[in-house]
C-alpha positions as CSV (number, residue, x, y, z in Angstrom):
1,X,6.0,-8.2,-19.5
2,X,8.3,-5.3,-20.8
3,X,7.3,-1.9,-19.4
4,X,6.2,0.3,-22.4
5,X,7.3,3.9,-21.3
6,X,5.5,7.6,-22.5
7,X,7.7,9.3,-25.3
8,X,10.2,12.4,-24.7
9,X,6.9,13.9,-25.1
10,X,5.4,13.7,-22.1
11,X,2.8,16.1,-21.6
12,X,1.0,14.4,-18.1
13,X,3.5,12.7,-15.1
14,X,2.6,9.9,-13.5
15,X,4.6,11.5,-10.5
16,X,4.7,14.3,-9.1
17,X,7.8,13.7,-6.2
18,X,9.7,16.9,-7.5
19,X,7.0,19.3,-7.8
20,X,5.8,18.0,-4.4
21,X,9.3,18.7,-2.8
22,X,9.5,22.0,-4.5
23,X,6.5,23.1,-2.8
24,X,7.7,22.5,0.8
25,X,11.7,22.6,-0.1
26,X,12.6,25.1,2.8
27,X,10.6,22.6,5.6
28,X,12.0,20.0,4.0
29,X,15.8,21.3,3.8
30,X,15.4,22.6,6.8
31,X,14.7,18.8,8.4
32,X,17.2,17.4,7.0
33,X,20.1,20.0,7.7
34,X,18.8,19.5,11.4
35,X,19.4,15.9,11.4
36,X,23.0,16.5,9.8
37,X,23.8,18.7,12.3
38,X,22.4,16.6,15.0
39,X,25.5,14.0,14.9
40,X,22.2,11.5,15.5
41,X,21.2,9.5,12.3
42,X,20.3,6.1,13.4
43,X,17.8,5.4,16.1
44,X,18.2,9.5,17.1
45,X,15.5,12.1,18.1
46,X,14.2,12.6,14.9
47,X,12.9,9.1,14.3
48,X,11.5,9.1,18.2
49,X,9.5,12.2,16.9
50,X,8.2,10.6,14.2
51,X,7.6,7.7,15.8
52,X,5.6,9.6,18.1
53,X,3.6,11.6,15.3
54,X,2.7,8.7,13.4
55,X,1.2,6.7,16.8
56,X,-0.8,9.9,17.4
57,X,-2.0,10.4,13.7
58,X,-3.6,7.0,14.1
59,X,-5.0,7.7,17.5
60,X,-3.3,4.2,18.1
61,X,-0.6,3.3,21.1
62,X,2.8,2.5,19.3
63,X,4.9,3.1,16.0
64,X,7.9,1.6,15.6
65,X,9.9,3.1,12.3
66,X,11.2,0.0,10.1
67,X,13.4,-0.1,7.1
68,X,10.5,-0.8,4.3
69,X,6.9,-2.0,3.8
70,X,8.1,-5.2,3.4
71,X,10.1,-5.7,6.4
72,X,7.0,-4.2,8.6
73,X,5.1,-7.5,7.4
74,X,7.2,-10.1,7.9
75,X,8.8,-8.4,11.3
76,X,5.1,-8.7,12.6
77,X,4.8,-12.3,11.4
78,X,7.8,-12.9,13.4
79,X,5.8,-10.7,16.6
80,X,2.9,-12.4,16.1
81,X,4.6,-16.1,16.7
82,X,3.7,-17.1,12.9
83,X,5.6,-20.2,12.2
84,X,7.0,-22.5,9.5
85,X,4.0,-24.6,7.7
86,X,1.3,-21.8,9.3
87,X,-0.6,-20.1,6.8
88,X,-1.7,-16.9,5.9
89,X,-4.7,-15.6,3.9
90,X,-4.6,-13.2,1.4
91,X,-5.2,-12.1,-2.0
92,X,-3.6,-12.3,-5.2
93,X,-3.9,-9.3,-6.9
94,X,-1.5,-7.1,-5.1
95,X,2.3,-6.2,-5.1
96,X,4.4,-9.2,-4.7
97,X,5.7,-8.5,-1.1
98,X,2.3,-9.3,0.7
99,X,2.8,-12.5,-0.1
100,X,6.8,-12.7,0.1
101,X,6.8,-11.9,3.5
102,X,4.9,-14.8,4.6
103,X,7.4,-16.5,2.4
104,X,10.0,-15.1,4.4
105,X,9.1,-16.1,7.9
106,X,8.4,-20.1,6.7
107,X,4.5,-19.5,6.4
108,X,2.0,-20.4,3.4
109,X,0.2,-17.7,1.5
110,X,-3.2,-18.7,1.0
111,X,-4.8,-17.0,-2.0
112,X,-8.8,-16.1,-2.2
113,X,-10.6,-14.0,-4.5
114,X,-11.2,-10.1,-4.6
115,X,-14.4,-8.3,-4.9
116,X,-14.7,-7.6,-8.6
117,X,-15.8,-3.9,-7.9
118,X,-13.7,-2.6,-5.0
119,X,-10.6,-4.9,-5.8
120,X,-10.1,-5.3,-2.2
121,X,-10.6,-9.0,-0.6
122,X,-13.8,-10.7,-0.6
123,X,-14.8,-11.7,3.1
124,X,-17.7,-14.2,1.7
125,X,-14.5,-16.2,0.3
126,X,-12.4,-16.1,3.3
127,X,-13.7,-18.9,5.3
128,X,-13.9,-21.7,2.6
129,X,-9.9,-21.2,2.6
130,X,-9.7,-21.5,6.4
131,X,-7.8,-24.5,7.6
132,X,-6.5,-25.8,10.6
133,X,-3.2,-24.4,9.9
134,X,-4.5,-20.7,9.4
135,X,-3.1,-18.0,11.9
136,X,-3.6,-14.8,10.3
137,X,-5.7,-13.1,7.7
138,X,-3.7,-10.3,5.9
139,X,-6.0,-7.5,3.9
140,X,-4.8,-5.4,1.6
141,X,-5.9,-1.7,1.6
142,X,-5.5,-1.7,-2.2
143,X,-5.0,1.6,-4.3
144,X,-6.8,3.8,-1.8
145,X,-9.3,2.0,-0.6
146,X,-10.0,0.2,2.9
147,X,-11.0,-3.3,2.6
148,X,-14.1,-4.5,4.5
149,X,-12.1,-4.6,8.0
150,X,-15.6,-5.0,10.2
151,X,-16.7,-8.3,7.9
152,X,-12.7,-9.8,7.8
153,X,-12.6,-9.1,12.1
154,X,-16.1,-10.9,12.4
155,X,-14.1,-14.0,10.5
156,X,-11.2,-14.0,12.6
157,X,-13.2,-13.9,16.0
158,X,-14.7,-16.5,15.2
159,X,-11.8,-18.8,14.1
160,X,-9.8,-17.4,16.4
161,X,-7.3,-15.9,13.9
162,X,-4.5,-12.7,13.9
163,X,-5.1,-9.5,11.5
164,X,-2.3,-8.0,9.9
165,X,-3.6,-4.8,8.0
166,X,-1.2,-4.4,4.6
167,X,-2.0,-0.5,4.8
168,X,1.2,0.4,2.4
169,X,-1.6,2.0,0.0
170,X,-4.0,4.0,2.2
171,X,-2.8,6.1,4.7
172,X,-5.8,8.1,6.0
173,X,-8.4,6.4,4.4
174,X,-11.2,4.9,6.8
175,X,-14.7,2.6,6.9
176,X,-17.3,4.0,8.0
177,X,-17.4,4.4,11.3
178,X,-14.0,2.8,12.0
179,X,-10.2,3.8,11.2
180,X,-7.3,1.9,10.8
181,X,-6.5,-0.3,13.8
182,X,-9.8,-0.9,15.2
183,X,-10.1,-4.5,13.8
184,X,-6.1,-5.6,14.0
185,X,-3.2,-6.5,15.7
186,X,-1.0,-4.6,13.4
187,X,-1.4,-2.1,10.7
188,X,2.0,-1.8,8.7
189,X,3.0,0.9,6.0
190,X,5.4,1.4,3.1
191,X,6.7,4.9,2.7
192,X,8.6,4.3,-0.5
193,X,8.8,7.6,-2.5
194,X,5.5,7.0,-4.8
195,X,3.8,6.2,-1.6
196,X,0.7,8.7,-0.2
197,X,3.4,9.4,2.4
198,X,6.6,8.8,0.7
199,X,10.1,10.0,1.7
200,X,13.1,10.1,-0.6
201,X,13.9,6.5,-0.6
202,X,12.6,3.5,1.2
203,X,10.8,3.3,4.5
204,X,8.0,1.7,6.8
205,X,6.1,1.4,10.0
206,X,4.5,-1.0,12.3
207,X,1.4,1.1,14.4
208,X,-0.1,-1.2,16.8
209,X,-2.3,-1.0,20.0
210,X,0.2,-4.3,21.1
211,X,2.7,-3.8,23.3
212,X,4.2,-7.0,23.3
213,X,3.6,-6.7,19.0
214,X,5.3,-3.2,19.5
215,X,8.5,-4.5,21.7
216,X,9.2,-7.4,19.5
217,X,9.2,-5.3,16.8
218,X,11.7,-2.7,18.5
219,X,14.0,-5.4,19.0
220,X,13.8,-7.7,15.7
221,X,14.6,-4.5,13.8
222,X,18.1,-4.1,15.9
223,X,19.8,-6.9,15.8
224,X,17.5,-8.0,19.1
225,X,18.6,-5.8,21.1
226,X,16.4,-3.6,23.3
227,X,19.6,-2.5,25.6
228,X,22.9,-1.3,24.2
229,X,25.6,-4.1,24.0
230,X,22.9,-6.6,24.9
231,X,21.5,-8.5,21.9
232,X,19.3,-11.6,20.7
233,X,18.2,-13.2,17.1
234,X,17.3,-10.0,15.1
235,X,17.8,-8.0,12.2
236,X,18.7,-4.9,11.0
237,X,15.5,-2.8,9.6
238,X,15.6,0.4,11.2
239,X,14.4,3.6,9.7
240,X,17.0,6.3,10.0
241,X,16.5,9.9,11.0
242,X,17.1,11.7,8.1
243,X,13.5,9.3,6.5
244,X,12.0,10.0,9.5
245,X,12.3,13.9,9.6
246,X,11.2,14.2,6.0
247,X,7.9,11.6,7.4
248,X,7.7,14.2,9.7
249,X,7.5,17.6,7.5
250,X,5.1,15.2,5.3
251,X,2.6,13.8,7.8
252,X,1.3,17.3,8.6
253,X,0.1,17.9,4.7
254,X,-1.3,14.3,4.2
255,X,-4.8,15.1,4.8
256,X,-4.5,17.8,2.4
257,X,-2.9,16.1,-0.3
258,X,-5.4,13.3,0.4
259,X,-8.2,16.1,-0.2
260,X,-6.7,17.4,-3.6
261,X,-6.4,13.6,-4.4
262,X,-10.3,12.7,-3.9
263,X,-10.7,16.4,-6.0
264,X,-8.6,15.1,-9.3
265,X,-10.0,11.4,-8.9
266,X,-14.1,13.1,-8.6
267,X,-12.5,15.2,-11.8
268,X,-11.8,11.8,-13.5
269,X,-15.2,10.3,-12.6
270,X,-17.3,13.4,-14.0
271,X,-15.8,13.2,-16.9
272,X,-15.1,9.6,-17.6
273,X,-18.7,8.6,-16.6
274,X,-20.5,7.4,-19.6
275,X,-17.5,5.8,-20.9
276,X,-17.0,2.4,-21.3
277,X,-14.2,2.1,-18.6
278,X,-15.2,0.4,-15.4
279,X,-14.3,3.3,-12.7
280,X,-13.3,3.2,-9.6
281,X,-15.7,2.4,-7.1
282,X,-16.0,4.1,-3.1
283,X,-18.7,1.8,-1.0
284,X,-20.6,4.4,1.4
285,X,-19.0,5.7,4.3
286,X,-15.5,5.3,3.1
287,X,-12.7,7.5,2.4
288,X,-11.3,6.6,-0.7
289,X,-7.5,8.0,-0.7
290,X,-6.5,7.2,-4.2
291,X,-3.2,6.2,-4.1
292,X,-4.0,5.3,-7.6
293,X,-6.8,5.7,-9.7
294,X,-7.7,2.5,-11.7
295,X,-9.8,1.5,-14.2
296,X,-10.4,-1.0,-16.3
297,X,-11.4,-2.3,-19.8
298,X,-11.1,-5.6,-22.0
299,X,-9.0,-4.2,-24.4
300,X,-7.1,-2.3,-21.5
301,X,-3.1,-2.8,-23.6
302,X,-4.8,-0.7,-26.4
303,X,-5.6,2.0,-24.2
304,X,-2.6,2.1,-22.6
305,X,-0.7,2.4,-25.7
306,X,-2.8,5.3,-27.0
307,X,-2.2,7.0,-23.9
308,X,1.1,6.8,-24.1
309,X,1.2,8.0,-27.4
310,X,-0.5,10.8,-26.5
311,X,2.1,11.7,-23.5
312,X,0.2,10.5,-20.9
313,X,2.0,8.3,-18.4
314,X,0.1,5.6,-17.5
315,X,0.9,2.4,-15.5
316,X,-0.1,-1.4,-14.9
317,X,-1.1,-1.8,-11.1
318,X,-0.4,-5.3,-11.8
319,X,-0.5,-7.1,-14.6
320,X,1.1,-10.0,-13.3
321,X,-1.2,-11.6,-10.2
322,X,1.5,-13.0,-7.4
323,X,0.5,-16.7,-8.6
324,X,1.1,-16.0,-12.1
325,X,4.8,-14.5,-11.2
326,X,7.8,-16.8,-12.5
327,X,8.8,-16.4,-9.6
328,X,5.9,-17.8,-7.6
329,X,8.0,-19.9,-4.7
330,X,6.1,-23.4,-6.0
331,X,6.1,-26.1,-3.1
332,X,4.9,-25.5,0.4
333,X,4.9,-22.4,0.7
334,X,2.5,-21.7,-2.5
335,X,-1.1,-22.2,-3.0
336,X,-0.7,-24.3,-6.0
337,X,-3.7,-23.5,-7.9
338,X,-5.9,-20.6,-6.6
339,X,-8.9,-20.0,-7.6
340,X,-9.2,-16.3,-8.2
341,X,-10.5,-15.2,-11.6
342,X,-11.5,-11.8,-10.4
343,X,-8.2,-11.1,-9.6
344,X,-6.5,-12.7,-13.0
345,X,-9.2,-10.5,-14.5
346,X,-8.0,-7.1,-12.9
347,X,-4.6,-8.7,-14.0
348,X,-5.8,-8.4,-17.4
349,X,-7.7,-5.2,-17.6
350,X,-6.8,-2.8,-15.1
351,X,-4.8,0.7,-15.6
352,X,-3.8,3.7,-13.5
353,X,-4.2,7.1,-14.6
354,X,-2.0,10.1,-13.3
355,X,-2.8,10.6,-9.7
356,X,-0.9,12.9,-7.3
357,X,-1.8,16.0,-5.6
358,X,0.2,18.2,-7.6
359,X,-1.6,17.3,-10.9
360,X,-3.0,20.2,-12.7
361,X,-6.7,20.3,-13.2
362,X,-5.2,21.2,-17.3
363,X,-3.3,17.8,-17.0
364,X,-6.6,15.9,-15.4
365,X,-8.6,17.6,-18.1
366,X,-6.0,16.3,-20.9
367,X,-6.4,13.1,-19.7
368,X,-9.8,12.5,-19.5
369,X,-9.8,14.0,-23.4
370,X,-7.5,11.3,-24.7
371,X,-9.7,8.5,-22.6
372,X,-12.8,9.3,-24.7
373,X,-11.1,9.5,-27.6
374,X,-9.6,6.5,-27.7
375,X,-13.3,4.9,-25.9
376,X,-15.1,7.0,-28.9
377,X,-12.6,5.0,-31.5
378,X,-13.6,1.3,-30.2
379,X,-17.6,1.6,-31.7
């Protein structure tokens, strides 16, 4: 599917990465001329500061910096002892690399279905996929939002099963009554640039309570090695300082931005309610982050084109589901035919609306005009 782009008009980003650097340029100039001048830009100070920020953030034992989202998952598979012809349970209706990194390390993805309301994985449908071969259950924090992490840990108690936490969406969101962590053996994070906490490129993390999880990891991302000179089977995923200082200037406003988020995303629901978009929905007790604000409508590619039209950026968060890629890896490592029609349906219908702190309540405003004038135009 072709990406349709806004006009030279555009009147509403959908990101805000250079208005957000402009308002803390001198911290963030300043971290990165310190790294420069530190002579130290692999596996330095400023990454071991990080490192140590992020644990603490999460109230959790380790973080180990890694080179992307990506590599966070499958470098834990490979901690966690996952094998060739294990398999891993999912869902389908997230970005690609959930899946591909159980790909990666030899495993199956097993696909089940998403809650139709919170998009997040449905715990009643986890246990009819369970089989013999199942070692971990991987839930996806998707767009913002925690998945049911107390209901998914009940499930793997009982069958005996790993948690991986896909958390490359929700930095400092929570359930109620737990955070991050308290139901896993891994939580792992993407800090590409569009991310919540995004640096100027690519990046990720592995926080963990594990120390043997934690270790592995420190040594798979180095070429094995834990010791200088002295190496094993490995890789080469590490996060280098100059990411890792501008993590570091970032961590201390994510709560904030996270605040301004959940202001523009209440914005959109005032306005939007009464509409005939399906909005996003925040169970009680949770803390909704809004790495994107979705919603959804049958006739969701007219909408989209409107909006563009009207020089609004908009975007499709997806429209492909993973088994519906062409390049879905068919054989044993696929689920060859999932069923999963709530997530083909969110496929199908779903759209994300500017969201990043920087947004202007004007822009928010403008945005929620052109919404119901294109809903007023469907009756």
């Amino acid at each position: 599917m072709p990406e349709v782009k806004a006009g030279p008009e555009t009147k509403v980003p959908f990101y805000g990465h250079v208005r957000q650097y402009h308002g803390i340029q001198k911290e963030i100039d300043t971290a990165i001329r310190t790294v420069l001048e530190s002579n130290q830009y692999v596996m330095g100070p400023a990454l071991k500061e990080f490192e140590k920020d992020l644990a603490n953030y999460f109230g959790m034992k380790h973080a180990a910096g890694v080179n992307s989202g990506t590599d966070a998952l499958w470098l834990v598979f490979l901690a966690l002892g996952i094998q060739p012809g294990d398999e891993i349970i999912t869902t389908a209706n997230t970005f690609f690399a959930t899946a591909e990194a159980a790909w990666i390390v030899g495993a199956k993805a097993v696909f089940v279905d998403c809650d139709r309301r919170t998009y997040n994985i449905d715990p009643s449908k986890i246990e009819a996929a369970i089989t013999p071969r199942t070692r971990a259950i991987v839930p996806v924090h998707l767009y913002g939002l925690c998945a049911d992490m107390k209901a998914v840990s009940e499930i793997a108690r009982k069958h005996d099963l790993l948690v991986v936490e896909d958390n490359a969406q929700s930095i400092d969101g929570h359930g109620p009554g737990w955070k991050q962590g308290d139901f896993s053996d891994a939580v792992c994070l993407s800090f590409i640039v569009q991310k919540n906490l995004g640096t100027f490129g690519d990046g990720g993390a592995v926080v963990t309570n594990r120390e043997d999880v934690d270790a592995a990891v420190r040594r798979l991302r180095n070429h094995g090695s834990s010791q200088r000179s002295m190496h094993s089977f490995g890789f080469n995923s590490r996060l280098d300082d100059l990411h890792a200082a501008i993590l570091s200037v970032k961590l201390k406003y994510i709560k904030k931005w996270t605040d301004r988020r959940r202001e523009i995303a209440a914005r959109y629901t005032l306005g939007l309610r009464g509409t005939s978009l399906t909005l996003p929905y925040e169970p009680p007790g949770n803390r909704h982050v809004y790495h994107l604000y979705v919603v959804a409508h049958p006739k969701r590619d007219s909408l989209e084109s409107f909006l563009l039209k009207a020089g609004i950026d908009v975007k499709l968060h997806y429209p492909i589901a993973i088994h519906q890629q062409a390049g879905y890896p068919w054989g044993k490592l696929a689920d060859p035919k999932p069923h999963v029609p709530n997530c083909e349906y969110n496929a199908a219908t779903c759209l994300s609306l500017p969201m990043f702190p920087e947004l202007t309540d004007e822009e928010a405003d403008y945005t929620i005009e052109k919404c119901i004038e294109w809903d007023r135009s469907q009756t």
